[in-house]
C-alpha positions, 0 to 999 in steps of 0.5 A: 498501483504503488504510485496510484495509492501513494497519490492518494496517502499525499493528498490525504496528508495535504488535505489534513484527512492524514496525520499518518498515525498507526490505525488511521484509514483512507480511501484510495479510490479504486483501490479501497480502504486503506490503513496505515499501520505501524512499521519499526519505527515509523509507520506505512501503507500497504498496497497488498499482501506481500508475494512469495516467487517461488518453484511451485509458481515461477514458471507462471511469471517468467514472462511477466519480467 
C-alpha cells in the first residue's frame, strides 16, 4: 500500500492537483482521502495509524514475518 499511495502523492504533484502544502487533501484510489500533514520541518502522507508489536499481539504476527 505505502507504494500504491506514493504513486498516487506523484501524479497528483505532476499533475498540479499538489503543492504538498500541510492540510492539502487528495484521493488515492482504493485507499481514500488522503491529507498531507506537517512533519518537523517538511511535510507527509500517512497511509495509517502507526502500529504497536507488542506481548499482548506478537504471537498473531509472527508468522506474517
Amino acid at each position: 500500500d505505502v507504494g500504491y499511495l506514493a504513486g498516487y502523492a506523484a501524479e497528483a504533484l505532476v499533475d498540479g492537483k499538489l503543492t504538498g502544502a500541510a492540510g492539502e487533501k487528495f484521493t488515492a484510489g482504493t485507499l481514500g482521502e488522503k491529507e498531507i500533514v506537517a512533519d518537523g520541518d517538511g511535510t507527509q502522507v500517512m497511509l495509517g495509524d502507526p502500529f504497536k508489536f507488542d506481548a499482548s499481539n506478537i504471537a498473531e504476527w509472527k508468522s506474517v514475518y
